[in-house]
Structure formats: structure tokens, C-alpha cells
C-alpha positions as CSV (number, residue, x, y, z in Angstrom):
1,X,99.0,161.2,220.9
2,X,102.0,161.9,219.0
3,X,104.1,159.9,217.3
4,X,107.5,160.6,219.2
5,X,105.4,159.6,222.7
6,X,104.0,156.4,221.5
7,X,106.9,154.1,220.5
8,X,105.1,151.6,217.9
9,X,104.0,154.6,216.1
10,X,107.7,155.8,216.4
11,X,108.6,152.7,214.9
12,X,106.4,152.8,211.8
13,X,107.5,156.5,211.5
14,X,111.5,155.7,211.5
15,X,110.7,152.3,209.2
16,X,108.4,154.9,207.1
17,X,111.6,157.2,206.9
18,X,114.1,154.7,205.9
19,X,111.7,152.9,203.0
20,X,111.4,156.3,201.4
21,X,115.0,156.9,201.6
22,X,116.0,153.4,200.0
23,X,112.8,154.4,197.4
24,X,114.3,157.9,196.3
25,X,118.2,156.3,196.5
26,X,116.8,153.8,194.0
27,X,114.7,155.9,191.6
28,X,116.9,159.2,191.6
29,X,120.9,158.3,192.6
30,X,122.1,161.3,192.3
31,X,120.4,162.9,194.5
32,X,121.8,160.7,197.8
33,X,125.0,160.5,196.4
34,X,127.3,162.7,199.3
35,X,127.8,160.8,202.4
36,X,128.5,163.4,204.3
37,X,126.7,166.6,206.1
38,X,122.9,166.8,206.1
39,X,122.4,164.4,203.4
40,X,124.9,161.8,204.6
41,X,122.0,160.8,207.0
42,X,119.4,160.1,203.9
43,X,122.3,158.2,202.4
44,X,122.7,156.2,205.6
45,X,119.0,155.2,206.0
46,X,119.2,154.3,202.4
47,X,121.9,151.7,203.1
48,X,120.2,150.4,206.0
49,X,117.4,149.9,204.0
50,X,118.7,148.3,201.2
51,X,119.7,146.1,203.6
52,X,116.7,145.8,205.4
53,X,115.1,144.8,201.8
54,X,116.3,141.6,201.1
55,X,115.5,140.3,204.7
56,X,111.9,141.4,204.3
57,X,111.1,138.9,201.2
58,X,112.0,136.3,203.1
């Protein structure tokens, strides 16, 4: 079944999608820098999971 259909494994793949945008925000800068056009979403995902972050230590 594919991921879209099944919405736990949606879920894992959107929460996948947002920790590697927060990982390559932290590790390269540069390259999520524009916050707008196609790359604006990357840079969105990245803020939500920097935010996301600090709620998941506790």
C-alpha cells in the first residue's frame, strides 16, 4: 500500500521530510537560505522543525 493511501505511514513520511529539512538547514545554511519559490518550502519545514526539536527532548 502506498504511503499517500495509508495515513500513519503518511505521517512518518511528512515527519521524515521535515527532520531532513531541519538536518540539511543545520549542517549546510546556505543552501535553505531563500524563503521564497521552490525552496521557500524546505525553508519552511526547517523552521517547523526546529521547532518541533525542542518539544521532542522533553
Amino acid at each position: 500500500m502506498s504511503a499517500l493511501f495509508n495515513f500513519h505511514s503518511f505521517l512518518t513520511v511528512i515527519l521524515l521530510g521535515i527532520c531532513a529539512c531541519t538536518y540539511f538547514k543545520m549542517q549546510f545554511p546556505a543552501i535553505l537560505d531563500q524563503k521564497t519559490g521552490f525552496r521557500g518550502f524546505f525553508w519552511k519545514a526547517a523552521r517547523i522543525g526546529r521547532c518541533l526539536l525542542f518539544s521532542l527532548f522533553i
